[in-house]
C-alpha positions in Angstrom: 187.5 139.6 -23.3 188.9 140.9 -20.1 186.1 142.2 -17.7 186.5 144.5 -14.9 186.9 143.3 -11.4 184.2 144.6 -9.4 183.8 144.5 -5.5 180.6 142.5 -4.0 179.6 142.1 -7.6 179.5 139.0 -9.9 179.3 138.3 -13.7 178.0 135.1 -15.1 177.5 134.0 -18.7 173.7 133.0 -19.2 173.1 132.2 -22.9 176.1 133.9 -24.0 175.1 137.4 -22.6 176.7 138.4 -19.9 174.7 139.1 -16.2 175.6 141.1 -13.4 174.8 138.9 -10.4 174.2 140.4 -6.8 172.9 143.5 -5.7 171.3 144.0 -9.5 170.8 140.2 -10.1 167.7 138.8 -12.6 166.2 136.3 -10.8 166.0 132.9 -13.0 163.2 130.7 -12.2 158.9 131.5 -11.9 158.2 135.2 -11.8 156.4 136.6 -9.0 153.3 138.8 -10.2 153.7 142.4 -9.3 151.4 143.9 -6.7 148.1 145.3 -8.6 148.3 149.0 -8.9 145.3 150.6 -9.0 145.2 153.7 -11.6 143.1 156.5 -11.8 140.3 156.2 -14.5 140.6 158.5 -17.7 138.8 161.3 -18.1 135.1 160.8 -18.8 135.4 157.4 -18.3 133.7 155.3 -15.2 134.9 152.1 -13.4 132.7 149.5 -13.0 133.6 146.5 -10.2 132.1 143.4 -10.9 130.3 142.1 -8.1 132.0 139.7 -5.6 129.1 137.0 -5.9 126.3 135.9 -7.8 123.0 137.0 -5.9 121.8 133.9 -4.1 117.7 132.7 -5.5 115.5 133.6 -2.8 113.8 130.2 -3.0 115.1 127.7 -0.7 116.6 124.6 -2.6 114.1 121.3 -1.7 116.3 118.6 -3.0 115.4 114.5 -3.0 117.8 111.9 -1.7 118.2 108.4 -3.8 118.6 105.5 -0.8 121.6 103.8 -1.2 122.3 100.5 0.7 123.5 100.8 4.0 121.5 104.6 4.7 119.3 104.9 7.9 116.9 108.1 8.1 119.3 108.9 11.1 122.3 108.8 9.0 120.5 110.7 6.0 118.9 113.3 8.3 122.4 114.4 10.0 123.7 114.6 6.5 122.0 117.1 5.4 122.0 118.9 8.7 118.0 118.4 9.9 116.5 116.1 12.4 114.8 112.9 12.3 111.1 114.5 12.6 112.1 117.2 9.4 112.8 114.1 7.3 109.8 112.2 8.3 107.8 114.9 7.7 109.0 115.6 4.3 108.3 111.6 3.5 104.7 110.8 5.2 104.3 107.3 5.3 108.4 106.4 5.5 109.2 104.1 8.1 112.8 103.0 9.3 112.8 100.4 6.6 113.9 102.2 3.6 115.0 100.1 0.6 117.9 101.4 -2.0 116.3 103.4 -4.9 114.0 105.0 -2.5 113.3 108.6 -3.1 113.3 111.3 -0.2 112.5 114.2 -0.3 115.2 116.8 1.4 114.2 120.1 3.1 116.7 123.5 3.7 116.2 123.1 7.3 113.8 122.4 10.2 110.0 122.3 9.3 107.4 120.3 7.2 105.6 121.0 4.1 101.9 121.1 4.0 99.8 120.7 1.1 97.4 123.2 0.6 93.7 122.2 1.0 89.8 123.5 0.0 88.9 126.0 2.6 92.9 127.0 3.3 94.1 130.5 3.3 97.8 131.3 3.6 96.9 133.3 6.7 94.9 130.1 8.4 98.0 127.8 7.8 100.7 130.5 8.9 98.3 130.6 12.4 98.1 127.1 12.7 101.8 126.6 12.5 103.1 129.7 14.9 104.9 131.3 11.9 104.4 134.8 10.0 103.1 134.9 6.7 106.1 136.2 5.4 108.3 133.8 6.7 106.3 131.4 4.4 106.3 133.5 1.4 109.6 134.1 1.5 110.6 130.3 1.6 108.6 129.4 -1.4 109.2 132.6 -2.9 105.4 133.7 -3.1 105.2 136.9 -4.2 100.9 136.8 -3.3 99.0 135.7 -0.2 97.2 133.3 -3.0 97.3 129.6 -2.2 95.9 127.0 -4.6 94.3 123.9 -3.6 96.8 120.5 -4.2 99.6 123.7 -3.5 102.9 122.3 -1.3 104.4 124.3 0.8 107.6 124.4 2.8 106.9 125.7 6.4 110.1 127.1 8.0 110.2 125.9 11.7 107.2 124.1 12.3 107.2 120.4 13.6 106.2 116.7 13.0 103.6 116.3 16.0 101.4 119.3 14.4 101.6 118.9 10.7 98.6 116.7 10.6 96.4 118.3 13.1 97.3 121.9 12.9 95.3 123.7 10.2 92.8 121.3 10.5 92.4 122.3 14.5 91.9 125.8 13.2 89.5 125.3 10.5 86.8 123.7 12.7 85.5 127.3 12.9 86.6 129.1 10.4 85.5 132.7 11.9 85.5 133.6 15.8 82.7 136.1 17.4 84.6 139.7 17.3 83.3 141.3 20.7 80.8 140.5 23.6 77.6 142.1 23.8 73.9 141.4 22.5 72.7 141.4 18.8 71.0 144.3 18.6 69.9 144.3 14.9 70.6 140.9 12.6 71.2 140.3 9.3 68.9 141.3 6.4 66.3 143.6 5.0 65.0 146.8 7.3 64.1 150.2 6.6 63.9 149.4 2.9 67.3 148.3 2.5 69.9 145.6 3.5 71.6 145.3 6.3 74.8 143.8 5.1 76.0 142.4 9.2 75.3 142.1 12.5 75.1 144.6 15.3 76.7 143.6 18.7 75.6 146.3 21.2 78.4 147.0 24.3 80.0 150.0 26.3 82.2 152.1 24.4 85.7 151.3 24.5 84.9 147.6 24.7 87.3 144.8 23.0 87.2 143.9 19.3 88.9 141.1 18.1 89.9 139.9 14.7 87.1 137.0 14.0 89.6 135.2 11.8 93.5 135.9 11.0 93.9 137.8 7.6 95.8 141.2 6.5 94.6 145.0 7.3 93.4 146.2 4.5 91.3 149.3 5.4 91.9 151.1 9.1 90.5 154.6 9.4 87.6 156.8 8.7 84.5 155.1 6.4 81.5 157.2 5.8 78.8 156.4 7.3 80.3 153.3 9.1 83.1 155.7 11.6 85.9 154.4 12.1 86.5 151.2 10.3 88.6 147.9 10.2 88.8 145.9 7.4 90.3 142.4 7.1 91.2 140.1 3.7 91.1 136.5 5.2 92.0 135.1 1.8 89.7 132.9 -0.1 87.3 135.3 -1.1 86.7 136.7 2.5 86.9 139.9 3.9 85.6 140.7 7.3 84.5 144.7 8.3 84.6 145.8 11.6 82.6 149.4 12.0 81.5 152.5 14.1 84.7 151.8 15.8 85.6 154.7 18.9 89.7 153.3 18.1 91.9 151.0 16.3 95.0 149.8 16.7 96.1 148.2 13.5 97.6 149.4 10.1 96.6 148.8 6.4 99.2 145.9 5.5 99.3 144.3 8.7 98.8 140.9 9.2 96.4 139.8 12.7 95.8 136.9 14.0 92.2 135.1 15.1 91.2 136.6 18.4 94.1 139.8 18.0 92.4 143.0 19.8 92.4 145.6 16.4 89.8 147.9 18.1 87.4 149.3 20.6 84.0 149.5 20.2 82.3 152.8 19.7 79.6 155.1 18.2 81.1 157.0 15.3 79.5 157.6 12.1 75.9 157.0 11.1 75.5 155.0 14.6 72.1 155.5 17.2 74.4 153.9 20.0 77.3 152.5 21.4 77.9 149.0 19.4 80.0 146.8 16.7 78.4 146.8 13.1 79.9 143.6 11.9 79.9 142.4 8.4 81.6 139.5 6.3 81.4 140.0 2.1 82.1 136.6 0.1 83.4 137.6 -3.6 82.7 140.9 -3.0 78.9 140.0 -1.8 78.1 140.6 1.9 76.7 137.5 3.6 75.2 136.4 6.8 77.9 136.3 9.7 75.5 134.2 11.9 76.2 131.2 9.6 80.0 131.3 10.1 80.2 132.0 13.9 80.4 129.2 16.4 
């Protein structure tokens, strides 16, 4: 068969068919795939995009390290991107001798973890250590200020030198006096009826203070008592702070021991300037004399 010459173009035989080579050539060899073209969804239909990434677990991982031979706490510790004092106070009781077949225990980053014990409250360890409350909650994924006895947790940021002294520094007195002034009426029965706290007599306007760290849980307006404070301290304690002439905290926030939440007044059911104090155990008011330093 005689083809046509044609100027600038070529054809070739490929499989017995013939190919016009060139300007219109097919290339032979891996195909390119052609750019994505994104089309307009159908009528009544919707387009749903799969999301890039798999949400992250809001826990961070605590993994454990096997010693091999040759490790050194140095080497291990720059492994996993911590220091030497993270490591050693994930392991207490590891020296520099490890052996292989050792077990470590690995934290996400800088801090220590504490085990929870009788008398701790989640607010009392977070003071101790210089962190927030949430900052703890969040790395062990707590979803409650609860804390169980025998509990571990991981506390972001905090260091070697005060993981064995911290929390037990700040229980030695567990509550701190809330104001200055002179106990003007104590604890117990009068009039007929209990008198669930302490009053501190003062000037108006002078300082209260949070006698132990815990969360806001009542701030405003409280019958009889005026203007009010309230403060869950965990473990079954809740501190009232009453007859208040201001506050300066919010239900939900979290206050440290000594914080100023307040200034002393004469609001509500009150025959003079002064702080009606009160602590409640389980629900049941007890005396604050025999919690105060």
């Amino acid at each position: 068969m005689n083809l046509p010459k044609i100027k600038a173009k070529q054809w070739a035989y490929v499989g017995g068919i013939a190919l016009l080579a060139g300007a219109w050539a097919i290339p032979v060899g891996p195909k390119t795939p052609p750019e994505s073209v994104t089309m307009p969804p159908a009528a009544g239909k919707q387009v749903v995009e799969a999301p890039s990434t798999a949400p992250e677990p809001s826990r961070e991982a605590i993994r454990k390290h096997i010693v091999v031979a040759g490790d050194t706490l140095i080497d291990i510790a720059q492994h996993y991107g911590i220091d030497i004092e993270t490591l050693m106070a994930a392991n207490p009781g590891v020296s520099e001798l490890i052996h292989p077949g050792d077990e470590l225990v690995i934290l996400p980053r800088k801090g220590v973890i504490y085990q929870v014990d009788t008398g701790d409250t989640l607010w009392d360890i977070a003071h101790a250590y210089g962190v927030q409350v949430e900052t703890i909650k969040a790395a062990n994924d707590k979803n409650s200020d609860d804390v169980a006895v025998g509990e571990k947790l991981f506390i972001p940021g905090a260091r070697w030198a005060r993981a064995n002294t911290a929390v037990a520094r700040s229980s030695v007195s567990r509550f701190i006096w809330p104001t200055r002034g002179e106990i003007s009426s104590p604890f117990g029965w009068r009039w007929g009826r209990l008198h669930a706290g302490i009053d501190i007599a003062n000037d108006i306007g002078t300082y209260v203070m949070a006698a132990r760290a815990g969360r806001v849980i009542w701030a405003g307006w409280r019958g009889g008592y005026g203007y009010t404070v309230m403060i869950d301290h965990g473990g079954g304690y809740v501190s009232l702070y009453g007859h208040l002439s201001d506050y300066f905290v919010e239900r939900g926030q979290y206050v440290r021991a000594g914080q100023r939440i307040a200034s002393m007044g004469n609001t509500g059911n009150s025959t003079g300037p002064h702080l009606h104090f009160e602590v409640q155990k389980d629900g049941q008011p007890v005396d604050p004399m025999g919690l105060l330093p």
